[in-house]
Structures are given as structure tokens and as C-alpha cells.
C-alpha positions in Angstrom: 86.7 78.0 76.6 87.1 81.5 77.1 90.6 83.6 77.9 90.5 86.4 80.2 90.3 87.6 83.6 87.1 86.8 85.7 87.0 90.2 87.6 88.9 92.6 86.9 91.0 93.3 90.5 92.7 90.8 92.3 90.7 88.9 95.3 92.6 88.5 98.5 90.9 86.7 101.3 92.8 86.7 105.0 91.0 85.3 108.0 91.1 87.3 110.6 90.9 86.2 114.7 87.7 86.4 115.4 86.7 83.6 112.9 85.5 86.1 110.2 87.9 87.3 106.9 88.6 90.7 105.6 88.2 90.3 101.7 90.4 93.0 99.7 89.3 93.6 96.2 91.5 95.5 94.1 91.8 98.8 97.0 88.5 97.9 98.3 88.4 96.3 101.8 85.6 94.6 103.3 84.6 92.2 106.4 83.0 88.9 106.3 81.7 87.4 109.7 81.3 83.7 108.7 81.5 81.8 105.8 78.4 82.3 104.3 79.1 85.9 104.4 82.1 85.0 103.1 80.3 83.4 100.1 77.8 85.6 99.5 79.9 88.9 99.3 82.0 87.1 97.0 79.4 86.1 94.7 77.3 88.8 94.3 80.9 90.8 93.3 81.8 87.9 90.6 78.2 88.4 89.4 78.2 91.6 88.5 81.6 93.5 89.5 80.8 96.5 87.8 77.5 97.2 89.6 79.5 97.0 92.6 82.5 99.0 91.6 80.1 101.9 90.7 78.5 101.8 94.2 82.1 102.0 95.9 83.0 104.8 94.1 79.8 106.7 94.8 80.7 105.7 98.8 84.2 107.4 98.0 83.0 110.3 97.0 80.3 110.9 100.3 82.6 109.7 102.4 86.0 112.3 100.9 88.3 110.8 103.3 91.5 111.9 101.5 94.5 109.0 101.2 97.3 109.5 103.5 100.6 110.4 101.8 103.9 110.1 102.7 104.9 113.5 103.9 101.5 112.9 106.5 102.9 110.2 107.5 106.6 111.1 108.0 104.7 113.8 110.0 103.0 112.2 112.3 106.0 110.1 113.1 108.0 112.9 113.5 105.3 114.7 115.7 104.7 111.4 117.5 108.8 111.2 118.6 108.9 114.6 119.8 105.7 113.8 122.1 107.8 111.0 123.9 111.1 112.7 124.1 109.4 115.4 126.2 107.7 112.4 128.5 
């Protein structure tokens, strides 16, 4: 028997209402329509995490869609409160 971890982020699987699941891997999010889907995604990740790690990280860096931080946030809240107090 070997010791170690399987994959090397955590695997969080939530149904969703529509009978599907969103599957987050490490920061990665991802949908699943059915249970085969389901199975599938899962397996080809478990069989080769780093292939798809590599293709995530080339998406990131098309895509450039920078991660909110807090100040953003406390922004738009802020920006969001003065919208309704003026009705």
C-alpha cells in the first residue's frame, strides 16, 4: 500500500437543482449535467491531474479575468447603497 494523497486539491462535489453537480477542484469550478458526466469529468482528472491542471492554467491566462478583492467588493456595496438611498 502506498501513503499519499490521490490528487493533489481537494474534490468537492454539490448537486445542484437542476439534477446536475458543480464539481470544485482545488479553485477550479466545473459543471456536470448527469451522472455520467459526473463520472467522467472526475476520472479523466484522477487519471492524469497534471495534464488537466496545465490546461486550466493556460484557460486563466486567455481568459485574464482578474480576482475580485476586497476593496472591489466593499465598493460595489458601497456604490450599490448609495444607488437605493437616492430611489
Amino acid at each position: 500500500m502506498t501513503i499519499g494523497r490521490a490528487t493533489p486539491h481537494e474534490i468537492v462535489i454539490t448537486p445542484s437543482d437542476n439534477m446536475g453537480f458543480i464539481v470544485t477542484i482545488g479553485c477550479a469550478r466545473l459543471v456536470a449535467a448527469d451522472n455520467n458526466a459526473l463520472l467522467e469529468k472526475i476520472g479523466n482528472y484522477l487519471k492524469d491531474p497534471e495534464h488537466w491542471e496545465r490546461k486550466y492554467n493556460e484557460m486563466r491566462k486567455m481568459v485574464r479575468i482578474p480576482a475580485p478583492d476586497s476593496g472591489t467588493i466593499e465598493r460595489g456595496i458601497a456604490q450599490e447603497g448609495e444607488e437605493a438611498a437616492r430611489g
